[in-house]
mmCIF file of the N, C-alpha and C atoms, coordinates in Angstrom:
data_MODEL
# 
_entry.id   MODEL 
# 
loop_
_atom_site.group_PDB 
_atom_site.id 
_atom_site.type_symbol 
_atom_site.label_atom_id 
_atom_site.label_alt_id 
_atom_site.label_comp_id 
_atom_site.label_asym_id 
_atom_site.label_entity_id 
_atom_site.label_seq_id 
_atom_site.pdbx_PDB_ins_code 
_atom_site.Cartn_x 
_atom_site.Cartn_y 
_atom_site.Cartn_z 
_atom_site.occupancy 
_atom_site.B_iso_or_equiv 
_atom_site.pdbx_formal_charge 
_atom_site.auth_seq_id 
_atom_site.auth_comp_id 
_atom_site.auth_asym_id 
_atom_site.auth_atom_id 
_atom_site.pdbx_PDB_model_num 
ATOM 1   N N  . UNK A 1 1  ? -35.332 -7.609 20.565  1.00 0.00 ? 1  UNK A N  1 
ATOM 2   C CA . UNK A 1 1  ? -33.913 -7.445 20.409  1.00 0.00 ? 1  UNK A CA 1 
ATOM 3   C C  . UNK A 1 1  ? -33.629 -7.045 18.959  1.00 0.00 ? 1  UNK A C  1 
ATOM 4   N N  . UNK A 1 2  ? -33.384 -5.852 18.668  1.00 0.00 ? 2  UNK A N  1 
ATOM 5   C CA . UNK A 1 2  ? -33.541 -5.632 16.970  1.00 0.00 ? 2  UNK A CA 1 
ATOM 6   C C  . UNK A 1 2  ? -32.123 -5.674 17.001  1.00 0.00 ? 2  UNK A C  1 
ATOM 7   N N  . UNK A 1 3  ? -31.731 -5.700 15.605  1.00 0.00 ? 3  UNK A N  1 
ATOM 8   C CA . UNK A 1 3  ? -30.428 -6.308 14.931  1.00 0.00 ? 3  UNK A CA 1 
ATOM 9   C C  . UNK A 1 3  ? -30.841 -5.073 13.673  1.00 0.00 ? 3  UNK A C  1 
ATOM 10  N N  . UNK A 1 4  ? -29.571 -4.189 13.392  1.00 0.00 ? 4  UNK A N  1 
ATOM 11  C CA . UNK A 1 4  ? -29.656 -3.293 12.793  1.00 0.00 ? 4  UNK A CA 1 
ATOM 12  C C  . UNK A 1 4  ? -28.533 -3.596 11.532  1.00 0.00 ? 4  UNK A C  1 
ATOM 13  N N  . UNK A 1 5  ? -28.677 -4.090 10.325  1.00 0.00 ? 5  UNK A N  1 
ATOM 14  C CA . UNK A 1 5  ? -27.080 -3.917 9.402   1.00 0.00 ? 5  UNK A CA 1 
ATOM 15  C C  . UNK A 1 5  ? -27.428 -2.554 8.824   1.00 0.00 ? 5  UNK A C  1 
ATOM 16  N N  . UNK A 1 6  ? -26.006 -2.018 8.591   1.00 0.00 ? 6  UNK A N  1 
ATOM 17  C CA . UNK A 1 6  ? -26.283 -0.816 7.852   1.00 0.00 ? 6  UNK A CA 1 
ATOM 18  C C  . UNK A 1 6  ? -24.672 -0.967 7.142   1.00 0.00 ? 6  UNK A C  1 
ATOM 19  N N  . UNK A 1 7  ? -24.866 -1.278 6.085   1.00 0.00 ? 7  UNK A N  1 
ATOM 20  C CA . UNK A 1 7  ? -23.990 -1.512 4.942   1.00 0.00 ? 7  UNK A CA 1 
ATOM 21  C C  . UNK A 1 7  ? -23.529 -0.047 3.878   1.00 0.00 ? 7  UNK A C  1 
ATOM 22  N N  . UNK A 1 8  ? -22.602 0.060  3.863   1.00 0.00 ? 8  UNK A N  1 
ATOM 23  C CA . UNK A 1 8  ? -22.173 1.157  3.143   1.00 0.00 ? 8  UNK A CA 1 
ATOM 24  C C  . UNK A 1 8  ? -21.042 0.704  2.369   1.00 0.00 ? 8  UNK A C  1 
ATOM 25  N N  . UNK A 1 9  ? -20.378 1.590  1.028   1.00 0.00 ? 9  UNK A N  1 
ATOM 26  C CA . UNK A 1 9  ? -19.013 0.838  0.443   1.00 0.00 ? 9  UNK A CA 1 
ATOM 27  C C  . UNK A 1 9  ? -17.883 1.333  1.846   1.00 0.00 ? 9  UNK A C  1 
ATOM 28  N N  . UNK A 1 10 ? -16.856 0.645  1.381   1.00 0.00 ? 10 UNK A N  1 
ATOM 29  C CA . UNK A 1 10 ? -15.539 1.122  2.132   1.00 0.00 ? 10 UNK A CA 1 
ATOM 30  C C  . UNK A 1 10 ? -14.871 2.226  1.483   1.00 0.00 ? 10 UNK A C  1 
ATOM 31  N N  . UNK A 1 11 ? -15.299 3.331  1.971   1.00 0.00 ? 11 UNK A N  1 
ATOM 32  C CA . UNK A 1 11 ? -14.587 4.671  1.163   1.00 0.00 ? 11 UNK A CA 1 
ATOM 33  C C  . UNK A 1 11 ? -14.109 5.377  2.502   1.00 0.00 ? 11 UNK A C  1 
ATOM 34  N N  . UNK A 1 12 ? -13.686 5.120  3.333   1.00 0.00 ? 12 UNK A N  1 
ATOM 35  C CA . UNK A 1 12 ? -13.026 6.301  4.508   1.00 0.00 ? 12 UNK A CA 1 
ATOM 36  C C  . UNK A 1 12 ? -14.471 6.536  5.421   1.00 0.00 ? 12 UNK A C  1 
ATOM 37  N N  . UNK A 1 13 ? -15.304 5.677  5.514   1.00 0.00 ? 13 UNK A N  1 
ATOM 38  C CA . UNK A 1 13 ? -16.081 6.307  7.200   1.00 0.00 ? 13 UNK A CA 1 
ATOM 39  C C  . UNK A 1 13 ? -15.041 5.986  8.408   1.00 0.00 ? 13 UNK A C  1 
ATOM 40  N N  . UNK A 1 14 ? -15.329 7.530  8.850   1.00 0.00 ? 14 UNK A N  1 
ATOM 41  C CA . UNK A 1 14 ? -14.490 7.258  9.890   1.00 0.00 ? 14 UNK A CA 1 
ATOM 42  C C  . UNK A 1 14 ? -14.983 6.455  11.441  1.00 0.00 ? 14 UNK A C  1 
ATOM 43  N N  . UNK A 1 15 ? -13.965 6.193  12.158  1.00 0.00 ? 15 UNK A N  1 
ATOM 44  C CA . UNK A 1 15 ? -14.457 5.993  13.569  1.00 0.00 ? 15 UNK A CA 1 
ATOM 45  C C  . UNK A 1 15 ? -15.684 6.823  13.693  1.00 0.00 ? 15 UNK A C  1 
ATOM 46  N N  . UNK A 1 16 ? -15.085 8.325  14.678  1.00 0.00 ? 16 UNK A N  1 
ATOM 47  C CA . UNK A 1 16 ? -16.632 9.102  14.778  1.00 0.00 ? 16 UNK A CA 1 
ATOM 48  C C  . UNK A 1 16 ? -17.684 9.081  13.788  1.00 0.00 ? 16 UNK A C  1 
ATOM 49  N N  . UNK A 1 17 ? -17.850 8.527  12.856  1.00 0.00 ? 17 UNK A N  1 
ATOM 50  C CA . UNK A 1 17 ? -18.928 8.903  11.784  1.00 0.00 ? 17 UNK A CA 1 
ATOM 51  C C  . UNK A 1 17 ? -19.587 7.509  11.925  1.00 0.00 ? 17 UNK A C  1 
ATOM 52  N N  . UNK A 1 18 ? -19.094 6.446  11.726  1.00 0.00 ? 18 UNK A N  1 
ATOM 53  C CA . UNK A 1 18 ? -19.350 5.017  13.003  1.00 0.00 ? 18 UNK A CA 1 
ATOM 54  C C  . UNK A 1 18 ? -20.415 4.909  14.588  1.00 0.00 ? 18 UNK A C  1 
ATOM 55  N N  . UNK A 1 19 ? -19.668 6.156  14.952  1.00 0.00 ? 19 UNK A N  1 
ATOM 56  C CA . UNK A 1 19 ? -19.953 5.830  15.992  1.00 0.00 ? 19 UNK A CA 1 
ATOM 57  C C  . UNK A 1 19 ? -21.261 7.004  16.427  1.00 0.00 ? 19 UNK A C  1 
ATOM 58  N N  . UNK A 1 20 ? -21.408 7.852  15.542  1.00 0.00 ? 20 UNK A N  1 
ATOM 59  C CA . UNK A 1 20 ? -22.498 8.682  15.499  1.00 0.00 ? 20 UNK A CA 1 
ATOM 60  C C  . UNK A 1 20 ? -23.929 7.730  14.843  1.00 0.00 ? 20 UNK A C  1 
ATOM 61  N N  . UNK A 1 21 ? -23.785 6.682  14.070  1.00 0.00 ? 21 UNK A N  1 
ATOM 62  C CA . UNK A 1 21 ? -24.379 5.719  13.106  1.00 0.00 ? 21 UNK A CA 1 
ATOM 63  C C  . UNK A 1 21 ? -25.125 4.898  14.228  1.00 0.00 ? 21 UNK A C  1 
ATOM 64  N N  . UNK A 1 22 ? -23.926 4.602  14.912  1.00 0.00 ? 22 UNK A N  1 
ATOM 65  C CA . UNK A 1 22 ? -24.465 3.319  15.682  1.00 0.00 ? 22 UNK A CA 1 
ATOM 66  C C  . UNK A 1 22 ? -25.718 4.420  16.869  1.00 0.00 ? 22 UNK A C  1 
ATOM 67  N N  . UNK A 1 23 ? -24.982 5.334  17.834  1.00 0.00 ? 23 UNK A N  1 
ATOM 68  C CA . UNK A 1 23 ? -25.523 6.016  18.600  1.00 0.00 ? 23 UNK A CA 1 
ATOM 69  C C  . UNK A 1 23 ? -27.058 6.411  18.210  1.00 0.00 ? 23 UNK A C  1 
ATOM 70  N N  . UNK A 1 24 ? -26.879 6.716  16.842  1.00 0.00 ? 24 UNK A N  1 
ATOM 71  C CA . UNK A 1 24 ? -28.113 7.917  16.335  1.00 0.00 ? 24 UNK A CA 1 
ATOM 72  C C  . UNK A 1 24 ? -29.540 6.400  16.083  1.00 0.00 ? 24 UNK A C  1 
ATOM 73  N N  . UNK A 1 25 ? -28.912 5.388  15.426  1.00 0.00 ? 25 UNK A N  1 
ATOM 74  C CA . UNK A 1 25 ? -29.175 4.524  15.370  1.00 0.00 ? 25 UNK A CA 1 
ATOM 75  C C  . UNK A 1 25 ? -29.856 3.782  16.214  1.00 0.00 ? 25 UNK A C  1 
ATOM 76  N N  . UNK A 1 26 ? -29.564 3.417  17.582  1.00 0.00 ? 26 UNK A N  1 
ATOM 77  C CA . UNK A 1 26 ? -30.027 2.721  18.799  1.00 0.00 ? 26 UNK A CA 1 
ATOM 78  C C  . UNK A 1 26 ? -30.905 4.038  19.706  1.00 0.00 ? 26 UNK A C  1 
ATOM 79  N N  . UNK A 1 27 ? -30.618 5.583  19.747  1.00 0.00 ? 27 UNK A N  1 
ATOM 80  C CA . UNK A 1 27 ? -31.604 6.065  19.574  1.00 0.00 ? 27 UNK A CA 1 
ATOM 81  C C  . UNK A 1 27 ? -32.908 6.354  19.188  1.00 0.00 ? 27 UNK A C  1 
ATOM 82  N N  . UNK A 1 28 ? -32.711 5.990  17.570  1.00 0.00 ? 28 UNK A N  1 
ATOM 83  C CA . UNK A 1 28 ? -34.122 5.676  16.829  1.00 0.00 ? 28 UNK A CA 1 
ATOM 84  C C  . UNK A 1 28 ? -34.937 4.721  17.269  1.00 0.00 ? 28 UNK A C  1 
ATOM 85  N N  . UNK A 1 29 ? -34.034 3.806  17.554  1.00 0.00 ? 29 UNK A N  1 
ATOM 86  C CA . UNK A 1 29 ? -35.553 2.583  17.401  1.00 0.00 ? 29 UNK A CA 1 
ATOM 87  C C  . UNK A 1 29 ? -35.992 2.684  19.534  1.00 0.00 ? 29 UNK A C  1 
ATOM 88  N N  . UNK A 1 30 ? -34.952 3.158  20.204  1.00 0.00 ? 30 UNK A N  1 
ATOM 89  C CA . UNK A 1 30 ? -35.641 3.575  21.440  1.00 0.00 ? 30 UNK A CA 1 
ATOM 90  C C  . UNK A 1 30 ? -36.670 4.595  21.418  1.00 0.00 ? 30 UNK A C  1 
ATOM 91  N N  . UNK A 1 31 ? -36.527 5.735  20.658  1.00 0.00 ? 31 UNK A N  1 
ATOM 92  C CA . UNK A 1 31 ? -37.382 6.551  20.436  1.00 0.00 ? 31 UNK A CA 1 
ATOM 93  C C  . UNK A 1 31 ? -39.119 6.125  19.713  1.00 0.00 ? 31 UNK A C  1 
ATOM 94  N N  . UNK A 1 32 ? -38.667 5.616  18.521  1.00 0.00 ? 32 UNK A N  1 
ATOM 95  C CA . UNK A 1 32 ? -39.739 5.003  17.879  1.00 0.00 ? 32 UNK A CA 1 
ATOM 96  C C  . UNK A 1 32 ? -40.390 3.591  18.252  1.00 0.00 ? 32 UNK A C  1 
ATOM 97  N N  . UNK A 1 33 ? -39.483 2.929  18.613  1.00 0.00 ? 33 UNK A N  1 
ATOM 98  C CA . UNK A 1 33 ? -40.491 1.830  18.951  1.00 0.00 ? 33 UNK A CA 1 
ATOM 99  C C  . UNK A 1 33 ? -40.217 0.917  20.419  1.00 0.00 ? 33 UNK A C  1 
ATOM 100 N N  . UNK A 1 34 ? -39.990 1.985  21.063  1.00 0.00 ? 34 UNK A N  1 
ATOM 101 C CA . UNK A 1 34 ? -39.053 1.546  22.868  1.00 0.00 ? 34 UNK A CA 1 
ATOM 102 C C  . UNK A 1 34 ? -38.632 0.832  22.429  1.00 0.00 ? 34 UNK A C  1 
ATOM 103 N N  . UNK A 1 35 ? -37.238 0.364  21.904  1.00 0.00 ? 35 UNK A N  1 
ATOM 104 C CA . UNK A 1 35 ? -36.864 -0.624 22.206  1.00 0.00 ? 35 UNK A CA 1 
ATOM 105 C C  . UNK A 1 35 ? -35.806 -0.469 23.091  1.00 0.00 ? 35 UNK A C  1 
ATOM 106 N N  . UNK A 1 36 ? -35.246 -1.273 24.439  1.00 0.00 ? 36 UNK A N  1 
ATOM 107 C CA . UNK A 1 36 ? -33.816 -0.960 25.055  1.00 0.00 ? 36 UNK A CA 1 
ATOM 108 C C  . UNK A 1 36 ? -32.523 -0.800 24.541  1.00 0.00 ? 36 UNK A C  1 
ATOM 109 N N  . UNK A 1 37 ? -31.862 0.188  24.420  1.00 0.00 ? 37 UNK A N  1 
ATOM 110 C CA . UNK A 1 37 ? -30.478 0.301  24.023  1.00 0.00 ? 37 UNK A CA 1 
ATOM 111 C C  . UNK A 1 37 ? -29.722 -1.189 24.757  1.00 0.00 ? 37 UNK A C  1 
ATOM 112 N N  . UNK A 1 38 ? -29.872 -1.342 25.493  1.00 0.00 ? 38 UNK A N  1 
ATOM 113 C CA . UNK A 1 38 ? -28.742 -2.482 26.042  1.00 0.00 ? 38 UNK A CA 1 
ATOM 114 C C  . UNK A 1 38 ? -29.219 -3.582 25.087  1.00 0.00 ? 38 UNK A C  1 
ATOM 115 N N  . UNK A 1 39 ? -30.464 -3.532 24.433  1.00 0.00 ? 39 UNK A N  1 
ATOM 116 C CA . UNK A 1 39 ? -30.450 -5.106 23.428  1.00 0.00 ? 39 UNK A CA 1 
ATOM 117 C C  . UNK A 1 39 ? -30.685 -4.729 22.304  1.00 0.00 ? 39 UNK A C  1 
ATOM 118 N N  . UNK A 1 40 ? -30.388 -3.511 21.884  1.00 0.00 ? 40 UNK A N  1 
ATOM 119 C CA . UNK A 1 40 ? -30.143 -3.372 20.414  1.00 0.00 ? 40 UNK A CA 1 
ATOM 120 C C  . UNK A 1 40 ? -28.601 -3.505 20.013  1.00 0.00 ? 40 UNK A C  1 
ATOM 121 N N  . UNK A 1 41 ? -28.582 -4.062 18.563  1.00 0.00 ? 41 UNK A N  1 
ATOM 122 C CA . UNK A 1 41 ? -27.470 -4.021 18.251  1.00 0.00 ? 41 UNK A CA 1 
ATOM 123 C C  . UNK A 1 41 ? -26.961 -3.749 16.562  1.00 0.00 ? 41 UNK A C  1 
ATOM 124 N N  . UNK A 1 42 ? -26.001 -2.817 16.298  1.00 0.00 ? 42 UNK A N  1 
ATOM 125 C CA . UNK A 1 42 ? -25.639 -2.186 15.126  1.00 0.00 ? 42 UNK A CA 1 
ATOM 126 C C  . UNK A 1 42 ? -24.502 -2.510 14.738  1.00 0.00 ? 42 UNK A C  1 
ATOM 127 N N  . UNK A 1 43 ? -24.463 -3.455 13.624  1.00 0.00 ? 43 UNK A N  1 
ATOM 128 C CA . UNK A 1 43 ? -23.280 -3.709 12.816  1.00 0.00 ? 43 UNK A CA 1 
ATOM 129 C C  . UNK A 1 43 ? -23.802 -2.772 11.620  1.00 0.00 ? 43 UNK A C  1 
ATOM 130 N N  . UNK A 1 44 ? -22.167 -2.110 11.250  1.00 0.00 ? 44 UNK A N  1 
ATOM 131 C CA . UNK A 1 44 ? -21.625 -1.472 10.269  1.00 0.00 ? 44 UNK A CA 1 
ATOM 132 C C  . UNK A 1 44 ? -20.588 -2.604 9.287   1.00 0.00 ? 44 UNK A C  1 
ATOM 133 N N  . UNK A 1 45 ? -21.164 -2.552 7.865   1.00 0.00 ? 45 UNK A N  1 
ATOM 134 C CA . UNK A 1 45 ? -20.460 -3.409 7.233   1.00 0.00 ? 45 UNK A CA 1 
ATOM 135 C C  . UNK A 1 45 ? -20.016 -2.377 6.291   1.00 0.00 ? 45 UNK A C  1 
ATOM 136 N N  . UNK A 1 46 ? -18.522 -2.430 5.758   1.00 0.00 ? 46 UNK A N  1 
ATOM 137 C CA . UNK A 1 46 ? -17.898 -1.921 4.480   1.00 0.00 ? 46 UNK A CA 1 
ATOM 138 C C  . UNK A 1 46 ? -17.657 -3.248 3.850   1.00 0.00 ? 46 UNK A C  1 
ATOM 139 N N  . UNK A 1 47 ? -18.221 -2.867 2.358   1.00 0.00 ? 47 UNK A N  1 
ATOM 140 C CA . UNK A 1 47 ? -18.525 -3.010 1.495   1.00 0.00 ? 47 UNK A CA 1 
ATOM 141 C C  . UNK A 1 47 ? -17.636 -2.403 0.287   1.00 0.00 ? 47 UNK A C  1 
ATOM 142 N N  . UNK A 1 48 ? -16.553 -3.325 0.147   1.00 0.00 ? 48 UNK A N  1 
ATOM 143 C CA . UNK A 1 48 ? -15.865 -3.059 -1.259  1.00 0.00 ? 48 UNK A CA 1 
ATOM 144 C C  . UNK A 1 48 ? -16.304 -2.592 -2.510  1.00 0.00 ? 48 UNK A C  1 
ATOM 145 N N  . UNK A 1 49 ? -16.216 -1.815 -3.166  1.00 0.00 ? 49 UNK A N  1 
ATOM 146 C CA . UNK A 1 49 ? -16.892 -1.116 -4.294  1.00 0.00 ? 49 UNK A CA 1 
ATOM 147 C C  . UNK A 1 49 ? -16.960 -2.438 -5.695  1.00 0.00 ? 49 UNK A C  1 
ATOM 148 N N  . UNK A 1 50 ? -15.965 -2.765 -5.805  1.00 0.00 ? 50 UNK A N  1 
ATOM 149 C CA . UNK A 1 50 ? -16.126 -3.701 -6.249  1.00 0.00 ? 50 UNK A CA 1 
ATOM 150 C C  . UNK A 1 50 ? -16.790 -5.090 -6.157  1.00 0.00 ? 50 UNK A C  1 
ATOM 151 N N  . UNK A 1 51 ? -17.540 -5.112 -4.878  1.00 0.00 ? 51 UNK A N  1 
ATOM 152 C CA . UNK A 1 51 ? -18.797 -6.207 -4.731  1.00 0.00 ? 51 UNK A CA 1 
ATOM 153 C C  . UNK A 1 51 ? -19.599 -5.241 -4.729  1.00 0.00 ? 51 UNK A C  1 
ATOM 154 N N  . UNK A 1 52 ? -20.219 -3.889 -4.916  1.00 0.00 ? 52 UNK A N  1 
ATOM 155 C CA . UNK A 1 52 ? -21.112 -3.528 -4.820  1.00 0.00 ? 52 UNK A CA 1 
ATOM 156 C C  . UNK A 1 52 ? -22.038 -3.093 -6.050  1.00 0.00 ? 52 UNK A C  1 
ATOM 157 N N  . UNK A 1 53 ? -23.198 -3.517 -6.563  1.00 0.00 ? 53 UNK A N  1 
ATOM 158 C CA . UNK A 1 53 ? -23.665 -3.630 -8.194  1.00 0.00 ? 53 UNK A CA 1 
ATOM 159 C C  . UNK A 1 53 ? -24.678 -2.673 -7.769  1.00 0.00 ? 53 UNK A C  1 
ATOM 160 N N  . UNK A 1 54 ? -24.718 -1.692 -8.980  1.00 0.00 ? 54 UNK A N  1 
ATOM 161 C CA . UNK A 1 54 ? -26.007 -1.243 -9.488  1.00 0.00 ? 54 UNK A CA 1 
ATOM 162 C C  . UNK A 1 54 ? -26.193 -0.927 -10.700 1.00 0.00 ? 54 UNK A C  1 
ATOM 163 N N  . UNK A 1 55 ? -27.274 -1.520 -11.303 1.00 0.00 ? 55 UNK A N  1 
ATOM 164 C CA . UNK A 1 55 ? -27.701 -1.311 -12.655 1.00 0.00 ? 55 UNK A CA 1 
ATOM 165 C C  . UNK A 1 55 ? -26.781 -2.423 -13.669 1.00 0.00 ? 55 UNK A C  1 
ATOM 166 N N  . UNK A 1 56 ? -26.448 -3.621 -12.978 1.00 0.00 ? 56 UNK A N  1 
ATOM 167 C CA . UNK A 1 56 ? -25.873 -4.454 -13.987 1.00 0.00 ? 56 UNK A CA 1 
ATOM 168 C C  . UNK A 1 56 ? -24.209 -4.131 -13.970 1.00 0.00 ? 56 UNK A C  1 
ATOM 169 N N  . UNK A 1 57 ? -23.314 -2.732 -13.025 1.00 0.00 ? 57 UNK A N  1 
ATOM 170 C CA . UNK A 1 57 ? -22.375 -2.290 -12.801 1.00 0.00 ? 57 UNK A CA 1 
ATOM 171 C C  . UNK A 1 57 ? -21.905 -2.537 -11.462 1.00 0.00 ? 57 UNK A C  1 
ATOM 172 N N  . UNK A 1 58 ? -20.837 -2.691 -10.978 1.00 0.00 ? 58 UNK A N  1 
ATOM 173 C CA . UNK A 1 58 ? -20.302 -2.365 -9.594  1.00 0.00 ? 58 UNK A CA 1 
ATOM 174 C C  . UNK A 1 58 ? -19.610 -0.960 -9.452  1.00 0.00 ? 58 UNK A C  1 
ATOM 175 N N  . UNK A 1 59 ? -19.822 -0.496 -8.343  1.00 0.00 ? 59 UNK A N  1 
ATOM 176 C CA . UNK A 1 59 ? -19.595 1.032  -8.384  1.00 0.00 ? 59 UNK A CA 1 
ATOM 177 C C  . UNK A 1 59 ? -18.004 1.522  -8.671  1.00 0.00 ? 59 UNK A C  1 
ATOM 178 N N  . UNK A 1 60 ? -16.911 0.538  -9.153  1.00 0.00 ? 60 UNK A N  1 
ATOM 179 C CA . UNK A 1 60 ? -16.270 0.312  -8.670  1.00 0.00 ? 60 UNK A CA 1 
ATOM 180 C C  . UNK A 1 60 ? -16.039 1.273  -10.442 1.00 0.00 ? 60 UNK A C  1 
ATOM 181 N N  . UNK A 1 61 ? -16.473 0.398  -11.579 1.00 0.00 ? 61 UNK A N  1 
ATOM 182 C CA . UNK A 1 61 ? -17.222 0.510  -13.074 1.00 0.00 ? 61 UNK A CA 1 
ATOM 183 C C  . UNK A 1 61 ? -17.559 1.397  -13.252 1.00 0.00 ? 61 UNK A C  1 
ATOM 184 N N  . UNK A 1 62 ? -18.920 1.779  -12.438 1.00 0.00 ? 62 UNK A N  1 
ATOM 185 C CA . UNK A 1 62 ? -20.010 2.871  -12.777 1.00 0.00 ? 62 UNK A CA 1 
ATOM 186 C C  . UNK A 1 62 ? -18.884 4.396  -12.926 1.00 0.00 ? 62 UNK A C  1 
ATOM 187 N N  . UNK A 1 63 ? -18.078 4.504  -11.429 1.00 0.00 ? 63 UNK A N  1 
ATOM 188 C CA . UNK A 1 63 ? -17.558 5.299  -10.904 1.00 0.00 ? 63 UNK A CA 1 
ATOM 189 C C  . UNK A 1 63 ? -16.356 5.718  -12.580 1.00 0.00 ? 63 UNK A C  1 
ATOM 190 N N  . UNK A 1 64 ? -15.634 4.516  -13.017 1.00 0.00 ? 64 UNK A N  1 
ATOM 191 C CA . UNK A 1 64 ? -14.543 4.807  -13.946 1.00 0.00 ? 64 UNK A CA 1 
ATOM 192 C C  . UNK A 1 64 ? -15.197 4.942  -14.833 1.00 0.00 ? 64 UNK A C  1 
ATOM 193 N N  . UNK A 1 65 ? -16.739 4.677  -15.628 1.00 0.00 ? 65 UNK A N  1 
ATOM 194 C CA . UNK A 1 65 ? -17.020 5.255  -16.228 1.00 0.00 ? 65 UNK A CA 1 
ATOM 195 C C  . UNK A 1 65 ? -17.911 6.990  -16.426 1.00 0.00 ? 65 UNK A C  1 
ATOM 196 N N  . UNK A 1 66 ? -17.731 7.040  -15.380 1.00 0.00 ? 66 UNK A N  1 
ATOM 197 C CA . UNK A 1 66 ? -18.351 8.411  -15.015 1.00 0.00 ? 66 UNK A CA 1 
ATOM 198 C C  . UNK A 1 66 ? -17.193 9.369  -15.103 1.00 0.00 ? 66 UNK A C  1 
ATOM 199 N N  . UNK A 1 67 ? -16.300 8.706  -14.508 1.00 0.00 ? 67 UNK A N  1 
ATOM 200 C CA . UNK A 1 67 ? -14.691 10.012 -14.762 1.00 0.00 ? 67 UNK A CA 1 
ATOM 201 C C  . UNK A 1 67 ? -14.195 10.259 -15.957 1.00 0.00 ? 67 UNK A C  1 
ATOM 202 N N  . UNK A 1 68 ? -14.551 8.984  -17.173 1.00 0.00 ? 68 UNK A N  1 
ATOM 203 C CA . UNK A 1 68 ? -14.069 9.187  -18.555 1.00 0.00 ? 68 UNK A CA 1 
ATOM 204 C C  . UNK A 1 68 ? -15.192 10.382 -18.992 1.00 0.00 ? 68 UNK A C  1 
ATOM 205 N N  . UNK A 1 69 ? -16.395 9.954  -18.933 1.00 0.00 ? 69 UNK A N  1 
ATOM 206 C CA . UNK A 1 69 ? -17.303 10.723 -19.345 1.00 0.00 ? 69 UNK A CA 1 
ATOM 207 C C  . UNK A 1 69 ? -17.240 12.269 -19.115 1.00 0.00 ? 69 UNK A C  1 
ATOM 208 N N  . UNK A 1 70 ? -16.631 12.374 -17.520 1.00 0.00 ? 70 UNK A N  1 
ATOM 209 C CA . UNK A 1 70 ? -16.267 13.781 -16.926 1.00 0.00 ? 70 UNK A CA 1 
ATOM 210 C C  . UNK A 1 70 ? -15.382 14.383 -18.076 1.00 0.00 ? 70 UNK A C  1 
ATOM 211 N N  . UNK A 1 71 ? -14.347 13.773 -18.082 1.00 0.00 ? 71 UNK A N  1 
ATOM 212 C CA . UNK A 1 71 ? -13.401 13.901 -19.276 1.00 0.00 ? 71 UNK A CA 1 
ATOM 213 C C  . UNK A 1 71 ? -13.360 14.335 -19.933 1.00 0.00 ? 71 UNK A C  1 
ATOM 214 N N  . UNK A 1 72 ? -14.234 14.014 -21.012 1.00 0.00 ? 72 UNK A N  1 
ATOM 215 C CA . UNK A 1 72 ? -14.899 14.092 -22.417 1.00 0.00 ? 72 UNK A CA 1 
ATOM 216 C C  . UNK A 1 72 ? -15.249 15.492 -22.069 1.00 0.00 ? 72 UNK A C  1 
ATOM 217 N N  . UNK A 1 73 ? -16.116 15.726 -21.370 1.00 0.00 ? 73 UNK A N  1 
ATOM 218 C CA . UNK A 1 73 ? -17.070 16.856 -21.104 1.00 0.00 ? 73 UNK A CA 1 
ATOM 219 C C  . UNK A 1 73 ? -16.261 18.179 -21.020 1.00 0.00 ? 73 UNK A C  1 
ATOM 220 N N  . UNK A 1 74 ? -16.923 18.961 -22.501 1.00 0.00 ? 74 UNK A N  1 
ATOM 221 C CA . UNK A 1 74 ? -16.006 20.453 -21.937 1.00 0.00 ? 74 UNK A CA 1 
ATOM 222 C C  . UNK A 1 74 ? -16.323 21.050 -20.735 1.00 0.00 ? 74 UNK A C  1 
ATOM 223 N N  . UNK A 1 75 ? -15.134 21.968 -20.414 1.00 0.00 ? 75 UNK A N  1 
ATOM 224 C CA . UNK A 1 75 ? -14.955 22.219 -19.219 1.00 0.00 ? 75 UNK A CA 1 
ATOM 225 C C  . UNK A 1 75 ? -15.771 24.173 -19.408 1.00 0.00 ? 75 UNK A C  1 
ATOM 226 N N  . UNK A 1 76 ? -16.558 24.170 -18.290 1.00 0.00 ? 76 UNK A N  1 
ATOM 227 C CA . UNK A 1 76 ? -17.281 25.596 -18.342 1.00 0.00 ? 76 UNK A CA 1 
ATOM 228 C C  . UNK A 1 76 ? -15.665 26.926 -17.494 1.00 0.00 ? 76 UNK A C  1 
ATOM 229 N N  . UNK A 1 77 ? -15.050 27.528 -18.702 1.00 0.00 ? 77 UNK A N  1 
ATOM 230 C CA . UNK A 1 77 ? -14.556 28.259 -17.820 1.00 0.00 ? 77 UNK A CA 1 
ATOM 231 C C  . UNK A 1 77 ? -15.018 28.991 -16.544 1.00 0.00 ? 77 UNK A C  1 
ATOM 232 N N  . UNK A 1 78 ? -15.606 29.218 -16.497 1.00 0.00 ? 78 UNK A N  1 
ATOM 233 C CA . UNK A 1 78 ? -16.009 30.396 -15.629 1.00 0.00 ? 78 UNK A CA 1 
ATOM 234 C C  . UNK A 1 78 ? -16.611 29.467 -14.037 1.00 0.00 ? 78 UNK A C  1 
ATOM 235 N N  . UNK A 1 79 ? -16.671 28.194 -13.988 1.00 0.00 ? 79 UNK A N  1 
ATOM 236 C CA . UNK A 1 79 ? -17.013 27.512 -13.495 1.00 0.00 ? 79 UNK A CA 1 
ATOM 237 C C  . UNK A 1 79 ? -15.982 26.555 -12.396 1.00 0.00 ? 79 UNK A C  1 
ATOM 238 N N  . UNK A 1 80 ? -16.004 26.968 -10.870 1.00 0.00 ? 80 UNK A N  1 
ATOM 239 C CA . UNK A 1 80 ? -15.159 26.570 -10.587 1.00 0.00 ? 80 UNK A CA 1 
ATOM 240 C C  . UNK A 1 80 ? -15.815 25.324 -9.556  1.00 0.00 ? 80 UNK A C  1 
# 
């Protein structure tokens, strides 16, 4: 009976993009390792950016410091 989490932040996945996750998902492990779709099961967790850390940052951080930095950064005319 496999138990699948698949954790992502909460940024707009939609329903269908959900539901392609779960599908594509309970596919795989029938494919790869028989297991029955009727006893697999796929929770999708969102994940607030702000509980989510990497590198000592939450993406929430990482992200506002990446837009200042954008900022800073001259801009390439010719570059759209």
């Amino acid at each position: 009976m496999p138990y699948v989490l698949i954790q992502v932040t909460d940024e707009g996945v939609t329903a269908p993009q959900k539901r392609d996750l779960i599908g594509r998902t309970t596919r795989m492990l029938q494919d790869v390792l028989g297991k029955d779709p009727a006893m697999t099961f796929v929770v999708i967790e969102e994940v607030p950016t702000d509980n989510w850390g990497v590198a000592g940052l939450s993406v929430t951080q990482r992200r506002r410091q990446a837009g200042r930095r954008a900022a800073r950064e001259p801009q390439d005319p010719g570059h759209r």
